[in-house]
N, C-alpha and C positions, 0 to 999 in steps of 0.2 A: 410333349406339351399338349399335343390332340387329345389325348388320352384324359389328362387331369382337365382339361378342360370340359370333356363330358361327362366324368365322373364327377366333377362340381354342379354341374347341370343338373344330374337326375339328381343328384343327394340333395340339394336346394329343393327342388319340386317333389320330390318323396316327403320335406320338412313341412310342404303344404303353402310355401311362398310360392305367390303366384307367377305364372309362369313368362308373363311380360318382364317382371323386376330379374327373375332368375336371369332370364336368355341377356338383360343390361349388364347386371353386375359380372356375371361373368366374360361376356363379352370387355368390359370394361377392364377387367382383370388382365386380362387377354393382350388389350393392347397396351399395359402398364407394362406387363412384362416384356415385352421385345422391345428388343433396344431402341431399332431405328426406326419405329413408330411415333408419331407423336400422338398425346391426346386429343387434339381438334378434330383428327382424321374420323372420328368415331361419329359424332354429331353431323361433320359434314357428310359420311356415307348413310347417316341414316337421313338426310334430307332428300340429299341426290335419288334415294330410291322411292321416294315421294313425289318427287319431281316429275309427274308422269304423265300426260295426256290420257291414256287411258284411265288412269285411278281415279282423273276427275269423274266420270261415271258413276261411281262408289255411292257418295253422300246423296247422291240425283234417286238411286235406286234405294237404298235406306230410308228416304223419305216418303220416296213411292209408297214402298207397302206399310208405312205406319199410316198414310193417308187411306190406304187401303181396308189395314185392318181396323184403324177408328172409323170408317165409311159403313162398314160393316158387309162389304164386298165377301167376307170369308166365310158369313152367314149365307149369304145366296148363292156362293158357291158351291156349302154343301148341300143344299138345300136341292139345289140343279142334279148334284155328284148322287145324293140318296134318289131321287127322282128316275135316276138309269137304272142304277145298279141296286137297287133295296131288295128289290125282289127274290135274289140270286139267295142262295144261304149264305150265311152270315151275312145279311145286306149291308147290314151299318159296318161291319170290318171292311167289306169290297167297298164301300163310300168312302171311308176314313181313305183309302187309298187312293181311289179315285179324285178325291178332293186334293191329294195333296198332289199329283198330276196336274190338274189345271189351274193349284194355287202357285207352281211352280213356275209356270207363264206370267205369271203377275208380280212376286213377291222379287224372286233371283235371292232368297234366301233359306235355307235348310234352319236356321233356327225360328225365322220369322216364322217359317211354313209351319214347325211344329206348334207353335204358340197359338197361331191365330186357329189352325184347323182343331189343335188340339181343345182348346178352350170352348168349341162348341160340342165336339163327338166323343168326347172322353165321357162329358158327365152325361150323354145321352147311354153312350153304349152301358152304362153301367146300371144305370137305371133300366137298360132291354135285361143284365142278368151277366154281362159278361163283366170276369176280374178284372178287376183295377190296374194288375200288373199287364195284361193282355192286352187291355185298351191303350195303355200308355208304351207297350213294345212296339204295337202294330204303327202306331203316330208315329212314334222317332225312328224307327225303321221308315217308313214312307215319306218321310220329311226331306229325306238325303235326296230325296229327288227334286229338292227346290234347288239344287247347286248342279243339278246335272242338266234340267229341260230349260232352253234360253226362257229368259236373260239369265245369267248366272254375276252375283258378286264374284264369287271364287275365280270360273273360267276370264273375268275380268284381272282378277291379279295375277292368274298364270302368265294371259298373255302380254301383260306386260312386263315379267320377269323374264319369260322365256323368247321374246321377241316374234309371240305368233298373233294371226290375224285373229281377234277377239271375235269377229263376224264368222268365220271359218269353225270354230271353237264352239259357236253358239249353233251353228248348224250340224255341225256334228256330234253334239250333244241329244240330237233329236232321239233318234233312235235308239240308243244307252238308254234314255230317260225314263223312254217307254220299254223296255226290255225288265228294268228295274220292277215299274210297276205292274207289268203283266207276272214277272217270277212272283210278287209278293203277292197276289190275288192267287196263284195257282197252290201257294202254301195255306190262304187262307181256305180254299174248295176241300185239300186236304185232308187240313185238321175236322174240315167239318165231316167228312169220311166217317170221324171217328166219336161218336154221339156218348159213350161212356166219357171219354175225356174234355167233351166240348160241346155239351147240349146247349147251350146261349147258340150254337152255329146253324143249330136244327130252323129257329126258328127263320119262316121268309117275315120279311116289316110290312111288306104291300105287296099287291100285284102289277105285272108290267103294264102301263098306261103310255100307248103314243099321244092320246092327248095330254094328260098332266107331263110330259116331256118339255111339249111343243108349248105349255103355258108356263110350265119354267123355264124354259130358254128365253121368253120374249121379258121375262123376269132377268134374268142372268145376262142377257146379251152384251151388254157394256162392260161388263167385267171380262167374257169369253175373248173380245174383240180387239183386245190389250196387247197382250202377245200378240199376235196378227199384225198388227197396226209396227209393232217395233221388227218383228222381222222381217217383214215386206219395205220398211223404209229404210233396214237398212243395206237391203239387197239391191234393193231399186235406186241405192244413190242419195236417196232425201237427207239422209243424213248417216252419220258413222255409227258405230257402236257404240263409241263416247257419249253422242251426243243423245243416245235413244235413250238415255237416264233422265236427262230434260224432258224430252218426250213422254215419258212414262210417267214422269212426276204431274205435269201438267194434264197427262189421262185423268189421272185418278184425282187431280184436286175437280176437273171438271164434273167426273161423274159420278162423285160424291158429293159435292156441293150444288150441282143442277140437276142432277137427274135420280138421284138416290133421297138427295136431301139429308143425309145424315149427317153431314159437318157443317157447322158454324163457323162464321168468322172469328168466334171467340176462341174456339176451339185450337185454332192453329198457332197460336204463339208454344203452347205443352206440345204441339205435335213437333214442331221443329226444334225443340230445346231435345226432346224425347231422340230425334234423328241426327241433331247434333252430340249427344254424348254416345249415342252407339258409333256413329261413324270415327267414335274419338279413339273410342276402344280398339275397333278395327286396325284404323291406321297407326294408330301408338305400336299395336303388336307388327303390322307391317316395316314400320319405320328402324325400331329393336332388332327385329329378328334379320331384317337385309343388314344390318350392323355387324352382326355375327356371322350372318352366310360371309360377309364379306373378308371377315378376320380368317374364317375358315380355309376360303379360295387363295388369301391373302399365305396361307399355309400349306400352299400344296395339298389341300385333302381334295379337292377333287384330282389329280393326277395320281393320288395313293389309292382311290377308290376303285379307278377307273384302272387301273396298273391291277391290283387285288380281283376285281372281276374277270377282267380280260386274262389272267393266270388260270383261271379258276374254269371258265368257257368264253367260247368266241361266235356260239351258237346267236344269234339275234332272239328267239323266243325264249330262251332259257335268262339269255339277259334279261330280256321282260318282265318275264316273270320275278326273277328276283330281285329288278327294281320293286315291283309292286309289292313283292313279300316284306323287303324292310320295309314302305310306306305303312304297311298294316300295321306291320311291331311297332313302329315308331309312333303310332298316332294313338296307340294302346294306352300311351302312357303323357303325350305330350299335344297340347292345344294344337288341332289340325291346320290351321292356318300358319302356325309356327313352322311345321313341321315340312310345309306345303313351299314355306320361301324359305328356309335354309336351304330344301332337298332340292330344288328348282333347279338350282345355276349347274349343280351335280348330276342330274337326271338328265340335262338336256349334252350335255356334255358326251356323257355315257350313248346315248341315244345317236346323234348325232355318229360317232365313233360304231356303232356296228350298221347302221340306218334306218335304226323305226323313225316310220313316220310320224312327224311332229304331231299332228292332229293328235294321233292314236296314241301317240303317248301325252300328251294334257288329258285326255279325256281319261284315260286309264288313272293315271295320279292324282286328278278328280276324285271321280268314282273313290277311289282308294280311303282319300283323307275323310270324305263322307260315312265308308261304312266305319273307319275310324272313329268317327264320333260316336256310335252304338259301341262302341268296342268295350268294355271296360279293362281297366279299372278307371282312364282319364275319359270318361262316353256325356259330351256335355246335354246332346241329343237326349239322352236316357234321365237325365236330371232334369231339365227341364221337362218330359210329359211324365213323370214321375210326379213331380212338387203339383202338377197339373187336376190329374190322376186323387192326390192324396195316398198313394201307398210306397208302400219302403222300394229303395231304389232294389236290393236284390230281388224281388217279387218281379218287376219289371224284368230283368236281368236275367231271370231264369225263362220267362217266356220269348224271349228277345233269340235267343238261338239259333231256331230254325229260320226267320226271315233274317238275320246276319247268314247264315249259308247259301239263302237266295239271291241274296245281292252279290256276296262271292260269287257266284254261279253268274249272272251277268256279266262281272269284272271279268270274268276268267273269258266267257265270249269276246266280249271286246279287246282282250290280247289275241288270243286267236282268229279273231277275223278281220283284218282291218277295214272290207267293206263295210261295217258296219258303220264305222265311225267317217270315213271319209266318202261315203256311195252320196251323200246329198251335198256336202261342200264340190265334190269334184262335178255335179251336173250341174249344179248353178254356177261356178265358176268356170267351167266349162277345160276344168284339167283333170 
């Protein structure tokens, strides 16, 4: 029955129905046919997994960075990001990245971050001479880092599937985040190596200025201070993870409405209609897809998984790795957040059963579903700075390559080293 029921899966989503209705109806199917199932049980588990303390967070940070990016905080973020890093070769590629590093502190989301960063550095970078496809690979490549550097939606819904500290989560995302972005800058030094294939890289935009730094920063500061402000309160106590959504929302209406001046009163009824139907989409997928994880566990498939691996090796990094090898395949083809709460209750399972550590493994399965989204042929990342862009998504797709190896290449540290991910949880928490 496992079987037909994921082969109805992907043949539904191959037909191009979306992948919300796919993971219901079959789901639905699912528990029509077992006998001693009743129907109600389906609605009631996709509430129950809604029912969350932490997910209240979600809608708080979804509003944030639409507050954000109608404030136009993403504009003087890059403006700060080119102001560093311009001078370097390729400046606007090492900004484009850089921006989506400190918009990742703000937004806590990989598609918001592509959108808002994209929508100012895509039509610049094009306008310096670089392709279309290039501008828009290096965006959704560096965008995955809006789900890796706190706050994150994503490490938000893991740890409320997997029953880990969301604060712990958010600080062991630090260094991942930036690992992410230092690999994708070191591809971009690279390519510029190589001036037959990448003359737009030759050119520097400016010279380095400590003063024009030190005049965008006192520009930028309110936005820089965002992040800061939520991980310092929520380490010190002021408040939870939950509640740094609040906290965040009320940032940005502040300092966009008194200190930037960019939003109106008028403004905010579209802005929350705007953050109410994204947070709808969200949890509709969250709500669906825990329905089916649940049908799944409900079937023994996490004990067949876990029975099938453990046959296979008992090694713990070998486990690791091939949890993260399906997360890749899987997200290849299937909306990353789907993919992220079906595999959850099964991952932590597994995990648990040889002993990687929890941190190291959210972060890792993170990381994962992120570069998932570049992945094609299902790369939502790639679609949006594409439609961004104006050029064909394969164009994108073919220069998207080498920084999808980059971000492998950090994933693959962050298996291999577990201080990475836990060296700053365990000194503030002091384990």
């Amino acid at each position: 029955m496992l079987i037909g029921l994921f082969i109805a899966l992907l043949v539904m989503i191959f037909m191009g129905i979306p992948v919300i209705l796919s993971l219901g109806l079959v789901g639905l199917a699912g528990i029509l046919i077992v006998p001693e199932l009743a129907l109600p049980l389906y609605p009631q588990k996709m509430f129950s997994s809604l029912d969350s303390f932490s997910l209240l967070a979600m809608p708080y940070f979804i509003l944030a960075g639409e507050l954000m990016s109608r404030g136009g905080i993403s504009r003087k973020l890059v403006d700060f990001a080119e102001t560093v890093v311009g001078h370097m070769r390729g400046g606007l590629a090492q900004a484009n990245i850089v921006s989506s590093m400190i918009f990742a502190g703000v937004s806590g989301s990989s598609t918001a971050d592509t959108s808002a960063v994209g929508s100012v550095l895509i039509p610049a970078m094009k306008e310096k001479g670089y392709p279309a496809g290039y501008a828009a690979a290096i965006t959704a490549t560096s965008s995955t880092i809006g789900a890796i550097i706190p706050p994150s939606m994503t490490m938000i819904v893991y740890g409320a599937l997997a029953s880990v500290s969301v604060g712990g989560l958010f600080l062991a995302g630090i260094i991942p985040g930036i690992l992410i972005g230092l690999a994708l800058m070191t591809v971009v030094y690279l390519h510029s190596l190589s001036p037959s294939r990448h003359p737009e890289l030759q050119k520097s935009g400016q010279k380095f200025s400590i003063k024009r730094c030190l005049r965008s920063l006192v520009d930028v500061w309110a936005a820089l201070v965002a992040p800061l402000i939520i991980i310092t309160g929520i380490l010190g106590g002021v408040f939870t993870a939950t509640e740094s959504g609040v906290v965040a929302c009320i940032f940005a209406f502040l300092v966009s409405f008194f200190i930037y001046r960019t939003i109106k009163l008028r403004d905010l009824p579209q802005i929350f209609v705007q953050a109410a139907v994204t947070t709808s989409m969200v949890l509709g997928i969250i709500g669906i897809a825990s329905g089916f994880g649940w049908l799944l566990s409900y079937l023994n498939f996490n004990q067949l998984i876990l029975s099938a691996i453990m046959s296979t090796t008992q090694d713990p990094t070998a486990v690791f790795l091939l949890l993260v090898s399906v997360m890749l395949v899987l997200t290849m083809f299937v909306d990353s957040m789907a993919v992220l709460i079906i595999t959850v209750p099964i991952a932590v399972h597994i995990g648990h059963a040889v002993g990687i550590n929890d941190l190291q493994l959210g972060l890792a399965l993170v990381m994962a579903t992120q570069i998932g989204s570049t992945t094609p042929p299902v790369a939502v990342l790639l679609f949006v700075a594409s439609s961004i862009a104006k050029c064909p998504y394969g164009e994108t797709m073919r220069y998207s390559w080498s920084f999808i190896a980059a971000e492998v290449a950090a994933l693959l540290l962050v298996v291999f080293f577990e201080p990475l991910t836990v060296a700053i949880p365990s000194y503030v928490f002091g384990r």
